[in-house]
SEFILUM-751726 format. One line per field, with one value per atom (N, C-alpha, C): x, y negated, z; residue number from 1; chain. Coordinates in pm, whole numbers, plus 50000, padded with zeros to 5 digits. Example, Ala and Ser with C-alpha at 12.3 -4.5 7.8 and 13.67 -1.06 7.14 Angstrom:
! residues 2
px	(51319, 51230, 51320, 51285, 51367, 51290)
py	(50569, 50450, 50330, 50225, 50106, 49997)
pz	(50780, 50780, 50780, 50708, 50714, 50787)
n	(1, 1, 1, 2, 2, 2)
chain	(A, A, A, A, A, A)
//
This chain:
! residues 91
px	(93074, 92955, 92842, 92768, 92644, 92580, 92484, 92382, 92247, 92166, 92079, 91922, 91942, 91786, 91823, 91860, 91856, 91966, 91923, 91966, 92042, 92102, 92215, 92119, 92003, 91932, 91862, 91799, 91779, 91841, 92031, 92087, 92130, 92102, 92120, 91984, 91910, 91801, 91762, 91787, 91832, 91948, 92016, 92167, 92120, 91994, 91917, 91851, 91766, 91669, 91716, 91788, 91851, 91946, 91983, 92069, 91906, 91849, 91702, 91662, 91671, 91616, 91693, 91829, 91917, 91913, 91874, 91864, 91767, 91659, 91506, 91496, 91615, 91597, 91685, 91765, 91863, 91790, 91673, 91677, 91511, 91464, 91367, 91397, 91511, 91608, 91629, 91729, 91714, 91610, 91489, 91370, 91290, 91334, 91258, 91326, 91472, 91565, 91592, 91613, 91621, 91774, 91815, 91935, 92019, 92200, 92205, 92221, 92256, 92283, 92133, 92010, 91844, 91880, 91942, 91905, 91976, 92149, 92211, 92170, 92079, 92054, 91908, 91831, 91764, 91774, 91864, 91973, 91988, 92078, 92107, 91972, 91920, 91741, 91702, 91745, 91691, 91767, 91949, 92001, 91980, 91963, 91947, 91830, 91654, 91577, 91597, 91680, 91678, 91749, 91871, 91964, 91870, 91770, 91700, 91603, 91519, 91484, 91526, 91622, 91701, 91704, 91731, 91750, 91651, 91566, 91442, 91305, 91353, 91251, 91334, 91398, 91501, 91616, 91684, 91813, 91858, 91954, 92021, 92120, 92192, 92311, 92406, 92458, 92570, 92542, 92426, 92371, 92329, 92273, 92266, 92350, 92479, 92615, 92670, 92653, 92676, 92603, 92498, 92408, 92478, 92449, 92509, 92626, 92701, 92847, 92811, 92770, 92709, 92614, 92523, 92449, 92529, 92609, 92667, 92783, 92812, 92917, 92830, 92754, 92645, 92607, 92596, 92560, 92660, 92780, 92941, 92890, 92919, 92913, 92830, 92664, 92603, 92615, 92681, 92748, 92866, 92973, 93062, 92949, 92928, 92824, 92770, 92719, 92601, 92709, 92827, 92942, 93020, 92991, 93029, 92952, 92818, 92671, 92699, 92678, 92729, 92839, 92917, 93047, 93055, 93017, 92957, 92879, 92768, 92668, 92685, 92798, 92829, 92940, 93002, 93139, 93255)
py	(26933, 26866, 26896, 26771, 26803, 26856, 26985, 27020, 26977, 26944, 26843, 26892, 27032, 27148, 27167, 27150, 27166, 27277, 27383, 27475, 27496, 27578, 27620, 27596, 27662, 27676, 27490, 27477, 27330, 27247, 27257, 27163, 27179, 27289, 27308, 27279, 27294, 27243, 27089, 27038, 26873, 26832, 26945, 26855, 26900, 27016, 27005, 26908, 26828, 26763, 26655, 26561, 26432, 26487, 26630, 26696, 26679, 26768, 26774, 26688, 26540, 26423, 26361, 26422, 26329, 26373, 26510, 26595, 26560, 26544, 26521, 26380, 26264, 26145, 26176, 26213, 26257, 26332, 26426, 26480, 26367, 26312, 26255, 26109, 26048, 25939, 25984, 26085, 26145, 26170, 26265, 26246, 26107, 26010, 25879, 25789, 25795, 25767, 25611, 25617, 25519, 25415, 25367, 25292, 25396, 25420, 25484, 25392, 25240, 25179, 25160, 25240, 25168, 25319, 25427, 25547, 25560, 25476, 25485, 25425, 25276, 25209, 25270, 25335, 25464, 25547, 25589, 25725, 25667, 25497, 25481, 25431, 25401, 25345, 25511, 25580, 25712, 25771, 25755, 25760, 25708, 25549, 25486, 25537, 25581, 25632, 25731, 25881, 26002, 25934, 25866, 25878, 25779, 25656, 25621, 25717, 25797, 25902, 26018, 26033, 26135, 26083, 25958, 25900, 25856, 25810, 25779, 25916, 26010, 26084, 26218, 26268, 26383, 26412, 26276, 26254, 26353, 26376, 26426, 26309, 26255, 26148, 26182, 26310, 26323, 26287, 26374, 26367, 26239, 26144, 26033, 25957, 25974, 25914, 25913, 26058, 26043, 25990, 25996, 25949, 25748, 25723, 25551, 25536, 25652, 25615, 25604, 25698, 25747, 25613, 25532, 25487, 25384, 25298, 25164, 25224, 25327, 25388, 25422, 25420, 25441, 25257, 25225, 25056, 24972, 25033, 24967, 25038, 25153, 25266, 25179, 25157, 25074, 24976, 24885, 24739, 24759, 24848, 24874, 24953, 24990, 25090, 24939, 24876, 24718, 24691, 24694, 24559, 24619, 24771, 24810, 24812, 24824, 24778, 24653, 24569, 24461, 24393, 24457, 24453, 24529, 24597, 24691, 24653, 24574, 24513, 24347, 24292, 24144, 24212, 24316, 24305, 24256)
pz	(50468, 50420, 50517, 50533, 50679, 50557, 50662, 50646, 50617, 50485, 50503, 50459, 50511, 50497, 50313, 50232, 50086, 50054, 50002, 49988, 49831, 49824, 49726, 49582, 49564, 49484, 49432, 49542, 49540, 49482, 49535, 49474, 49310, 49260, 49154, 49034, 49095, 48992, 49026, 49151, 49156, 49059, 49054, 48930, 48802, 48749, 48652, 48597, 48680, 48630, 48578, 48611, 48509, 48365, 48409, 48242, 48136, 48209, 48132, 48054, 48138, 48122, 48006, 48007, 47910, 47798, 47812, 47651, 47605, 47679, 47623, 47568, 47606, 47602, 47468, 47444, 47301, 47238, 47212, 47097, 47056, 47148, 47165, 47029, 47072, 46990, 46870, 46842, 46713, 46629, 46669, 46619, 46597, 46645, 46640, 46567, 46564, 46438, 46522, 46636, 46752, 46788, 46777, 46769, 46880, 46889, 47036, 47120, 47101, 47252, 47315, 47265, 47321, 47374, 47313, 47383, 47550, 47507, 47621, 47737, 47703, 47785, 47865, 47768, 47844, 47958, 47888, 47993, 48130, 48116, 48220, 48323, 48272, 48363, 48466, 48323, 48403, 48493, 48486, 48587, 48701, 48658, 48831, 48910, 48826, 48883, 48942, 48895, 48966, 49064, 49107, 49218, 49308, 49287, 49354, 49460, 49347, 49401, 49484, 49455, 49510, 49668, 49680, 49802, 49891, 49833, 49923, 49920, 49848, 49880, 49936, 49854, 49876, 49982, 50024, 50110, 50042, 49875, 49845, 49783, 49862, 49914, 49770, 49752, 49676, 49555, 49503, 49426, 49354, 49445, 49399, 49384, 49448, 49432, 49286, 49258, 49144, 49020, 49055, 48899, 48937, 49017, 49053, 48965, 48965, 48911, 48794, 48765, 48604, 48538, 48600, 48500, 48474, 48577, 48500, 48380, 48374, 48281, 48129, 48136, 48024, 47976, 48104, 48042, 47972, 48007, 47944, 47805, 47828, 47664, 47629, 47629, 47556, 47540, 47577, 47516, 47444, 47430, 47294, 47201, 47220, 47066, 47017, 47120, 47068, 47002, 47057, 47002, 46856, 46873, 46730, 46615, 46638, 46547, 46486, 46593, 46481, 46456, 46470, 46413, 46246, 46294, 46131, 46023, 46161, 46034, 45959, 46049, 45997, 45915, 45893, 45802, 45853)
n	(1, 1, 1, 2, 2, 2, 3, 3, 3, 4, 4, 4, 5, 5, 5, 6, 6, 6, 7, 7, 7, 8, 8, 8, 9, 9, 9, 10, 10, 10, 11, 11, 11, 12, 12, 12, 13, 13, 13, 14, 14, 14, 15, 15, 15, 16, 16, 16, 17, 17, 17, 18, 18, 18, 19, 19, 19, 20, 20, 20, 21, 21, 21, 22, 22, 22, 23, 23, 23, 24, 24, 24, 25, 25, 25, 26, 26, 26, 27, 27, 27, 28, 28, 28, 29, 29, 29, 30, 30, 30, 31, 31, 31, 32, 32, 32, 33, 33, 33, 34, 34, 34, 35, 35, 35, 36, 36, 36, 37, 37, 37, 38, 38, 38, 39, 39, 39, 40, 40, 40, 41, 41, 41, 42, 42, 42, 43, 43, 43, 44, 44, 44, 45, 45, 45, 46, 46, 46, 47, 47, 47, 48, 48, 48, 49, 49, 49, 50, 50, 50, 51, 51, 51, 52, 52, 52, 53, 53, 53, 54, 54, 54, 55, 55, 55, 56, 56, 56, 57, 57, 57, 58, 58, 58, 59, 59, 59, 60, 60, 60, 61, 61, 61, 62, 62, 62, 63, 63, 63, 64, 64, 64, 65, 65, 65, 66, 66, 66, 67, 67, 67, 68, 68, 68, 69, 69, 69, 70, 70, 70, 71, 71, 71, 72, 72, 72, 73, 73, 73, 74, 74, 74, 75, 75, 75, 76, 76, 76, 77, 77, 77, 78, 78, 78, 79, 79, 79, 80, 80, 80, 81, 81, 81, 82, 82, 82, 83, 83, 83, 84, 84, 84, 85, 85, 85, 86, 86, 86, 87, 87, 87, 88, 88, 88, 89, 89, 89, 90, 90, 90, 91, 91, 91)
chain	(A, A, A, A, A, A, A, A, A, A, A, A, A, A, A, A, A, A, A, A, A, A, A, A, A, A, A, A, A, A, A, A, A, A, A, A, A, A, A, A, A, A, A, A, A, A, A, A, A, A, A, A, A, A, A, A, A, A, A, A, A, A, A, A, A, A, A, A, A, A, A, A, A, A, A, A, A, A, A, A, A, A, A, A, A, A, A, A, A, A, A, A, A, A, A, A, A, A, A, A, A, A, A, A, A, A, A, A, A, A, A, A, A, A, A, A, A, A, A, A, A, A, A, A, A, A, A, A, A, A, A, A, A, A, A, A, A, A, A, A, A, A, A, A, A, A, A, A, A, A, A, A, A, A, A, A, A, A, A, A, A, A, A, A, A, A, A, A, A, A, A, A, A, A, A, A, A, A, A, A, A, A, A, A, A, A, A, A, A, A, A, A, A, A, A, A, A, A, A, A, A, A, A, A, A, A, A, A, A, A, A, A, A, A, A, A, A, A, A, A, A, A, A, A, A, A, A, A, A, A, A, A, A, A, A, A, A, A, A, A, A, A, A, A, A, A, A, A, A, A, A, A, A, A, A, A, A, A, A, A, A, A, A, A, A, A, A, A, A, A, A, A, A)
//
């Protein structure tokens, strides 16, 4: 793996801050009594932002690789949860 000045410590509170974000976006939902596919579809906005970020300000490449993978996988999850809502709610 190239060297890209970001250190051991760095990369670990870079793979902090979107966990942060997701808990805060989940207990945030719960307390607000919030549908989950508005929470998932949340999550994933906030995924694509950190890995955006990650890239144009940070050059932490991997990092953002992964949140990319991660948010369209949250946008599927939130279209079956949608598709089980109302599936539930038509009977």
């Amino acid at each position: 793996m190239p060297h890209t000045g970001i250190d051991i410590l760095t990369h670990l509170l870079l793979a902090l801050y979107p966990a942060a974000a997701f808990f805060f976006i989940e207990v945030a939902s719960r307390y607000a009594n919030i549908k989950q596919s508005s929470k998932l579809v949340t999550q994933g906005f906030v995924s694509l932002a950190f890995a955006i970020a990650y890239i144009v300000v940070i050059d932490a490449l991997g990092l953002a690789i992964a949140l990319l993978i991660f948010a369209p996988l949250l946008f599927i999850h939130a279209r079956n949860v949608r598709a089980k809502e109302y599936a539930k709610q038509s009977g």
